[in-house]
C-alpha positions in Angstrom: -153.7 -52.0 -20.2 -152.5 -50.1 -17.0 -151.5 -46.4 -16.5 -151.0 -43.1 -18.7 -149.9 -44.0 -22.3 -149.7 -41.4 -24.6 -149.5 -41.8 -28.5 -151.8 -45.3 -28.5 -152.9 -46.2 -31.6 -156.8 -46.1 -32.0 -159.1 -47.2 -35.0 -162.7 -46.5 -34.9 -165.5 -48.3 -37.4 -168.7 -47.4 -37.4 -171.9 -48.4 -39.6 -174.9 -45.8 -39.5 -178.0 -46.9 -41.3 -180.4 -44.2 -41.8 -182.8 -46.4 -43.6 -181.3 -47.1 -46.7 -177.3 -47.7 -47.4 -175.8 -48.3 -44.5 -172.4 -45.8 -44.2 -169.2 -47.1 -42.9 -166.8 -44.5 -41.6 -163.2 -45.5 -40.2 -160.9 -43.2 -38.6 -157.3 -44.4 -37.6 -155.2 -42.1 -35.6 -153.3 -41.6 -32.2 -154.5 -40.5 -28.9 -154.2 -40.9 -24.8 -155.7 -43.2 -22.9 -155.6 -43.6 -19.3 -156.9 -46.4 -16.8 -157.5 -45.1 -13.3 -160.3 -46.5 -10.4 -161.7 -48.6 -13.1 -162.1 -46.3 -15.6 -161.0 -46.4 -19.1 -160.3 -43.1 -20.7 -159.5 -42.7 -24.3 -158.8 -39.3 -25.9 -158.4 -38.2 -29.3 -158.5 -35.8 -32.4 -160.0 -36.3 -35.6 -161.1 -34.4 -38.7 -164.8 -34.5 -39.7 -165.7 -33.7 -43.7 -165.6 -30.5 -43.3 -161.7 -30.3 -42.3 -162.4 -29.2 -39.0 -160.8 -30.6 -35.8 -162.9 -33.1 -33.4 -162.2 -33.6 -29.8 -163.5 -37.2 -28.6 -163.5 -38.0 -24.9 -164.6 -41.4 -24.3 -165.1 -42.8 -20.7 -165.5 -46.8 -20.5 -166.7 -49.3 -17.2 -168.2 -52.4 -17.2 -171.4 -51.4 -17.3 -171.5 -48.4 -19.8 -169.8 -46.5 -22.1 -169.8 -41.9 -22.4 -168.5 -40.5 -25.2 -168.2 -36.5 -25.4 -167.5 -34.9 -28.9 -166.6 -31.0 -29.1 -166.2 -29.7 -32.3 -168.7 -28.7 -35.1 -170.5 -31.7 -34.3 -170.7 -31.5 -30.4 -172.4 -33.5 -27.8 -172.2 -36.5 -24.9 -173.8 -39.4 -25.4 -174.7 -41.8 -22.8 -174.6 -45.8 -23.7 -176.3 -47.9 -20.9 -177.5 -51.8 -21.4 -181.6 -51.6 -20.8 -182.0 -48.1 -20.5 -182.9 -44.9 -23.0 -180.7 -41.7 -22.2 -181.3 -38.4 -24.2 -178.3 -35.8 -25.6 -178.4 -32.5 -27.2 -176.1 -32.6 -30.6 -175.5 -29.3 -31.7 -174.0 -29.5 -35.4 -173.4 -27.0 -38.0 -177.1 -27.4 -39.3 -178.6 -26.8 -35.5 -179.2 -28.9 -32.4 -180.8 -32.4 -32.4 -182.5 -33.6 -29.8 -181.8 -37.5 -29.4 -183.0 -40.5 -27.4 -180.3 -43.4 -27.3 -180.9 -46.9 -26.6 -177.8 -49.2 -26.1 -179.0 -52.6 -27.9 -175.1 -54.2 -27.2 -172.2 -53.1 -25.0 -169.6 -55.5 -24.6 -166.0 -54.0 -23.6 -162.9 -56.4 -23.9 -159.8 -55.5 -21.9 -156.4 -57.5 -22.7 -152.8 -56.5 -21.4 -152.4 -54.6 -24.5 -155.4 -53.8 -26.1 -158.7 -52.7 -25.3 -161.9 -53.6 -27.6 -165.6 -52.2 -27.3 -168.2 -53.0 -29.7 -171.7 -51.2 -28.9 -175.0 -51.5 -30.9 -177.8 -48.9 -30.4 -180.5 -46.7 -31.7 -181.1 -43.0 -32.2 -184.6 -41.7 -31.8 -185.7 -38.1 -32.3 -189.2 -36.8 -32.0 -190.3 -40.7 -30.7 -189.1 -41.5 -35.0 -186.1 -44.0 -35.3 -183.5 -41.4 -36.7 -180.8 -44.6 -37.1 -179.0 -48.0 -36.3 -175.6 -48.1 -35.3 -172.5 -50.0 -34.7 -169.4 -49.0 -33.2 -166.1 -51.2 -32.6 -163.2 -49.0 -30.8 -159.7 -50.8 -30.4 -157.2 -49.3 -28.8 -153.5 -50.8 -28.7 -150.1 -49.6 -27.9 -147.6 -48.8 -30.4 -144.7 -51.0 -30.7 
């Protein structure tokens, strides 16, 4: 994918285990994406339960992958293979203080598409808080 495109289509699955059922959330929708000195840049909107309006900025290299959310769930997280990065999320119940550790990044880049599937692990307090997976594809509309 090369350039400014504007109304992309986007679907985003993730799986959060917090120790029991594992919860699957998918959000389909349209955004931006742009790819500029080896960026990738994907922007979009979404709803969370409570009806309000998300903001996700997500910023993708070879090597890692920062996604910024402002909204009533706000925060940027920062994925990096080997390493542990820490984020503020402030959400309508207060802030949480997490540790991240990127388990899996693997970004997949095709003429039309772009895929990223990321693995990791939220700590708070040095206590696993959850398990995650994430698989973004992005692809233009026809």
């Amino acid at each position: 994918m090369i350039g400014i495109k504007h109304n992309i289509q986007i679907s985003v699955r993730s799986i959060q285990n917090f120790g029991s059922e594992p919860e699957v959330i998918l959000t389909k929708t349209t955004g931006s994406y742009c790819l500029k000195n080896g960026f990738h840049t994907i922007n979009y909107y979404e709803l969370d339960e409570y009806g309000s309006a998300t903001d996700n900025f997500i910023l993708l290299s070879e090597k890692e992958m920062q996604m910024r959310k402002s909204g009533s769930f706000s925060g940027q997280f920062l994925f990096v293979l080997d390493n542990r990065t820490e984020t503020s999320y402030l959400t309508p119940f207060g802030k949480i203080i997490f540790e991240v550790e990127t388990e899996s990044y693997n970004l997949n880049v095709q003429k039309d598409c772009l895929n990223v599937q990321l693995r990791y692990r939220l700590y708070t307090s040095n206590q696993l808080f959850s398990e995650n997976f994430v698989s973004i594809e992005i692809f233009e509309n026809n």
